[in-house]
C-alpha positions as CSV (number, residue, x, y, z in Angstrom):
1,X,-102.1,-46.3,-45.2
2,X,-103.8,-49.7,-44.8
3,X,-107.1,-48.2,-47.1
4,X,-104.6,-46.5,-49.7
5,X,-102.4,-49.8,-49.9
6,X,-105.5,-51.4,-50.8
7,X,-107.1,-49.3,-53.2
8,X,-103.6,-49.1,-54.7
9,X,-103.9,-53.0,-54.9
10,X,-107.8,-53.0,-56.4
11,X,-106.8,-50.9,-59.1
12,X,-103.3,-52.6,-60.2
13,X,-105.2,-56.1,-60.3
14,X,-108.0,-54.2,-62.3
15,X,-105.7,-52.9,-65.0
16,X,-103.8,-56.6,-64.9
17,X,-106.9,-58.2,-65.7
18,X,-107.6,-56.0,-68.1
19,X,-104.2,-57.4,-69.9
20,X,-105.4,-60.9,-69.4
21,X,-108.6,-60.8,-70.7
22,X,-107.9,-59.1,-73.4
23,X,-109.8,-56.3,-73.3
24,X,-106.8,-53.7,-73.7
25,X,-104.2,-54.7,-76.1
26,X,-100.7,-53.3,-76.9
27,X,-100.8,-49.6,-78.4
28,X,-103.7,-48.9,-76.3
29,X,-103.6,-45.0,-74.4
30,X,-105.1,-45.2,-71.2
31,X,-105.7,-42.4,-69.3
32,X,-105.8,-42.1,-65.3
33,X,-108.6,-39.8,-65.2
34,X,-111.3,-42.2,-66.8
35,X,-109.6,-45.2,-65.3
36,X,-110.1,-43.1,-61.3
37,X,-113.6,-42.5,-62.3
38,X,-113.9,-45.8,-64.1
39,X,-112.8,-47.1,-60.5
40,X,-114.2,-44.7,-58.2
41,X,-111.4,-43.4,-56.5
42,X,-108.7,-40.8,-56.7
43,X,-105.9,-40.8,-58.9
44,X,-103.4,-41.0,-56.6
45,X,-103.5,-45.2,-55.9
46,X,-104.9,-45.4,-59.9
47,X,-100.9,-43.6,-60.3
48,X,-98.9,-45.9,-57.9
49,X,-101.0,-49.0,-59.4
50,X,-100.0,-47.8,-63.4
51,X,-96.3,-47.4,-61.4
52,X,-96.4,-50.7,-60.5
53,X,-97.3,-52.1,-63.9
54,X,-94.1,-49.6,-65.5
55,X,-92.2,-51.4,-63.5
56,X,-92.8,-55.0,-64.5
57,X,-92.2,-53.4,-68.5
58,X,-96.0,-53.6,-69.0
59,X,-97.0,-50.3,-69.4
60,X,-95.2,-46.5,-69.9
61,X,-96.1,-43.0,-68.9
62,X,-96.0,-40.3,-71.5
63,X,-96.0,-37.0,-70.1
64,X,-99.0,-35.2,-71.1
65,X,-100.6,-38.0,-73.2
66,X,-101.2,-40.8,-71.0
67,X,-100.1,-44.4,-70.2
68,X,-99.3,-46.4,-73.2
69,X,-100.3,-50.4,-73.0
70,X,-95.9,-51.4,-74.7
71,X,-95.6,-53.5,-77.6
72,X,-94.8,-56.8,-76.8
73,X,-91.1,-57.2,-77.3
74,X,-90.0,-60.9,-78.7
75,X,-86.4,-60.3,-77.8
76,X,-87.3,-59.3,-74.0
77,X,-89.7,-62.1,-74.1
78,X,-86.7,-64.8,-74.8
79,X,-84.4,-63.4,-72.4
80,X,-87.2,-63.5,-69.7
81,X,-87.2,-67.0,-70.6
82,X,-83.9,-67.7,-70.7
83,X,-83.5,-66.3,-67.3
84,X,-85.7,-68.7,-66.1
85,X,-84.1,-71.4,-67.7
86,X,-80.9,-71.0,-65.8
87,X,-83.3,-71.3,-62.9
88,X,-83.9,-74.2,-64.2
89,X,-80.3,-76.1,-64.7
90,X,-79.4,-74.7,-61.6
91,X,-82.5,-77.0,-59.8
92,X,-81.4,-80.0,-62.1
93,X,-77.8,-79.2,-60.3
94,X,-79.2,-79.7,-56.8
95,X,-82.0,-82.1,-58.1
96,X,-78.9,-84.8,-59.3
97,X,-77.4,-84.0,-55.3
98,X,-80.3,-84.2,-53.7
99,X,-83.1,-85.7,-55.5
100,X,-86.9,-84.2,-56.3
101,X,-89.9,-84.6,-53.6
102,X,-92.1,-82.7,-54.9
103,X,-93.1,-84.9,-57.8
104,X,-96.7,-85.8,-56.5
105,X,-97.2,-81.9,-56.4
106,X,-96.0,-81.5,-60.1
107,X,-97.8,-84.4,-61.1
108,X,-101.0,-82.4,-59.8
109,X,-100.0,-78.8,-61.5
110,X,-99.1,-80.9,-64.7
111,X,-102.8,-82.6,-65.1
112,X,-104.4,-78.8,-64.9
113,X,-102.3,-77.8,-67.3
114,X,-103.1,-81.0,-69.1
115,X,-106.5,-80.4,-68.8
116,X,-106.4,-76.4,-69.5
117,X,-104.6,-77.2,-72.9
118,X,-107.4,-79.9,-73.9
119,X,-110.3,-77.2,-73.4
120,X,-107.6,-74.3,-74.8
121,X,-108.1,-72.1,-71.7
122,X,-104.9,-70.5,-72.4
123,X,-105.1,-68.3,-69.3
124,X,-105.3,-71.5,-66.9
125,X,-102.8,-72.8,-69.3
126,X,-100.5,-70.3,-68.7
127,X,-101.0,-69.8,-65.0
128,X,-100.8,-73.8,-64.5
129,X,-97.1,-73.7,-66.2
130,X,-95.9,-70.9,-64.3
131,X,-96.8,-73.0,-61.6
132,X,-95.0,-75.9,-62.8
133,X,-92.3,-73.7,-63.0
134,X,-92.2,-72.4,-59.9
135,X,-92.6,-76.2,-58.0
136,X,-90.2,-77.2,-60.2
137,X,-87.3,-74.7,-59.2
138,X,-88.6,-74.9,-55.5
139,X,-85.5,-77.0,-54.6
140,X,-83.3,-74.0,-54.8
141,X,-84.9,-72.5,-51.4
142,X,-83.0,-69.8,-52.2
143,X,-85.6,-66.6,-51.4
144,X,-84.5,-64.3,-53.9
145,X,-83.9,-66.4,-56.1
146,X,-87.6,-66.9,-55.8
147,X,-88.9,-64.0,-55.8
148,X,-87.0,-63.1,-59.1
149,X,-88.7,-66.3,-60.4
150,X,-92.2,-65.0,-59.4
151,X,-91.3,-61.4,-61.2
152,X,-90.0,-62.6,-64.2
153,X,-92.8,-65.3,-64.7
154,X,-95.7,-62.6,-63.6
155,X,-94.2,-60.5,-66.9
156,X,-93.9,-63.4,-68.9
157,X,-97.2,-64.3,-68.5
158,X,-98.3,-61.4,-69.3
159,X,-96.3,-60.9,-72.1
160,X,-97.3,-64.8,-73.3
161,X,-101.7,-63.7,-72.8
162,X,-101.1,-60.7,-74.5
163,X,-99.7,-62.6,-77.5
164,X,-102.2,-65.3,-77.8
165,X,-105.1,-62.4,-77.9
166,X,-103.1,-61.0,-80.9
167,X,-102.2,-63.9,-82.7
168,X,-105.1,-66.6,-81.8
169,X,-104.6,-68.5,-84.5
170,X,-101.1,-69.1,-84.5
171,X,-99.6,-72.6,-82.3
172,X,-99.5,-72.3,-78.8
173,X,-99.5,-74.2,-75.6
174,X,-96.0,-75.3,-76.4
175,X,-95.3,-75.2,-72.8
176,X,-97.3,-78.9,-72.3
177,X,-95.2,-81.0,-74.0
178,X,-92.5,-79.6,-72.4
179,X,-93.0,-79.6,-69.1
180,X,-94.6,-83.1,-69.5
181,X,-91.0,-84.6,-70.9
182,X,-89.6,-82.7,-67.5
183,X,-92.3,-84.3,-65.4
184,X,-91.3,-87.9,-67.1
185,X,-87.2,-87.5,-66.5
186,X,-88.3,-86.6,-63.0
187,X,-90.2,-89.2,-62.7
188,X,-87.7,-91.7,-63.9
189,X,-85.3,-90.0,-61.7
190,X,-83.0,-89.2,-64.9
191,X,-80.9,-86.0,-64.8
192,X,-79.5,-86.4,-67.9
193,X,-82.7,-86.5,-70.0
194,X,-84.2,-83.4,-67.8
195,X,-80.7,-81.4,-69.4
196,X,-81.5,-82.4,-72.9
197,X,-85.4,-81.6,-72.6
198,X,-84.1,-78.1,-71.3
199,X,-81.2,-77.8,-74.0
200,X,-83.5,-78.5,-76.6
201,X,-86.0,-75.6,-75.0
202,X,-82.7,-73.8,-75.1
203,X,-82.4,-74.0,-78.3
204,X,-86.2,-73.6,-79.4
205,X,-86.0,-69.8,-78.0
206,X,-82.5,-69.1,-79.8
207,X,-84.1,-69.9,-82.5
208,X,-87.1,-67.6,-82.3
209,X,-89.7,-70.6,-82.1
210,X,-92.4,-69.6,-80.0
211,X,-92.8,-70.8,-76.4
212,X,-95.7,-70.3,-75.1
């Protein structure tokens, strides 16, 4: 079990980095056949790994055709977001109670994303943010609260790479500016300039202005 879990493991962070990198795009047909032999292994864990991937929205089987790479989806993009966002007021809820210790932490993630942005490495842009994110909202220490965080970033990530390969020359690394006005209410322990930094994010995604 141990061996399959694995191999089942190897071949979903295969086809993920596939995503990232760019080397298979949206309307792509894969097939599990030439990804097994591409991989060397059966197509049992290359099945459960493309299962895996349906599940985060990623990719979809089509009986007797193959596994097509979706379209990414603007609307499910924003809504990912936005579900993160109320992450997000929720933490400045406890954050006003209880204050933020973690700012040396974020100050760290923030200057890799910082310095991802300046050398426009969006991959280590993105991962950085989601980071950010994640340290961010830590003060919930809520679990599954967590763990939804982690799912719904993992998909927006790969949502916001997948994007950036298609549309290269349109703005991106939004995300900097932002999280560096979130850094400097935290820093200056001011609750009610985090809320208008994530209001105005609010309303950047209700508006269909890109986020990423």
């Amino acid at each position: 079990m141990e061996v399959a879990g694995t191999l089942i493991d190897t071949a979903y962070d295969y086809l993920r980095n596939q995503l990232i990198i760019g080397e298979v795009l949206p309307g792509t047909m894969l097939s599990e056949n030439e990804l097994a032999l591409q991989l060397g292994m059966s197509r049992t864990p290359v099945r459960l790994a493309i299962s895996r991937l349906e599940s985060e929205g990623v990719v979809q089987s089509l009986k007797k055709r193959g596994v097509l790479v979706k379209s990414i989806s603007w609307q499910e993009s924003s809504e990912l977001a936005e579900v993160i966002l109320a992450m997000q007021f929720y933490a400045t809820a406890i954050i006003e109670r209880e204050g933020f210790k973690e700012l040396d932490q974020l100050r760290a993630i923030y200057a890799r994303q910082l310095a991802a942005t300046e050398q426009e490495d969006y991959v280590a842009y993105i991962q950085h943010s989601m980071e950010f994110t994640t340290c961010f909202v830590s003060v919930l220490r809520n679990r599954s609260m967590l763990e939804a965080l982690d799912k719904h970033q993992s998909k927006t990530m790969l949502f916001g790479i997948m994007n950036y390969r298609m549309t290269p020359h349109a703005p991106h690394f939004s995300a900097t500016p932002h999280n560096g006005s979130i850094l400097k209410a935290l820093e200056n322990n001011d609750c009610e300039a985090l809320k208008n930094v994530l209001f105005a994010f609010s309303s950047r995604i209700r508006e269909g202005r890109s986020f990423y």
